[in-house]
N, C-alpha and C positions, 0 to 999 in steps of 0.2 A: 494509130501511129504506124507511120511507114518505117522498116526497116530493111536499109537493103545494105550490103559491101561494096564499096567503091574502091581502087588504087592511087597511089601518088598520081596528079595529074589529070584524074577523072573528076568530073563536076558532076552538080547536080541543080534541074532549075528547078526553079520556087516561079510558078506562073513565067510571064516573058521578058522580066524586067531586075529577076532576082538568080543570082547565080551561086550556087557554093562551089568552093574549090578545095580538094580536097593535093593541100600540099605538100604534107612530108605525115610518114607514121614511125614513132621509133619507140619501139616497146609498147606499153598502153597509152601513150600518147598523142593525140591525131591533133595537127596543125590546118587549120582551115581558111581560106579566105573567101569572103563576102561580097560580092559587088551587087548594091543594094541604088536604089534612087535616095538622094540625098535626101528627099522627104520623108523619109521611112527612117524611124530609128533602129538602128542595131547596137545593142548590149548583150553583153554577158549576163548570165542570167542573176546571179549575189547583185552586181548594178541596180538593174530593173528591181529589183526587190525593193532597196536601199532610196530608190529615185521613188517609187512608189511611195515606202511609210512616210518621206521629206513631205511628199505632196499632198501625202493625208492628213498630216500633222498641221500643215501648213491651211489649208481648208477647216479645219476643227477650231484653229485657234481662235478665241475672245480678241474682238477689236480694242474692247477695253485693255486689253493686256499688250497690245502691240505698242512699240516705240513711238512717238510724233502724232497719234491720235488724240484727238479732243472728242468732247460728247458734249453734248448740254451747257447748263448753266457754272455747274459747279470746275469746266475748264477753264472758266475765265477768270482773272484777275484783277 
């Protein structure tokens, strides 16, 4: 892990295509903005958490249990 201090209005890059900016500090609070490629997702990190178990839960699920699926013989009527 890099740790370094930066000031209001100092950046920092991420390779040449990713920039932080470092915009206001008030008390322990630091405001940041990101200028990322639209291809790249940026979240907060509670998101990323939250988007991850949706995605895992969603890959585990029984087909049999999802809405508007059929199987075999015994969907038919």
């Amino acid at each position: 892990m890099l740790i370094i201090t930066r000031r209001p209005g100092e950046r920092i890059m991420l390779g040449d295509d990713i920039t932080v900016h470092v915009m206001e500090v008030v008390g322990s609070s630091v405001r940041i903005g990101i200028d990322a490629p639209k291809s790249l997702p940026v979240y907060r990190e509670e998101l990323w958490a939250a988007i991850k178990d949706e995605n895992k839960a969603a890959a585990e699920a029984q087909p049999e249990r999802m809405p508007g699926t059929t199987r075999g013989a015994e969907a038919r009527v």
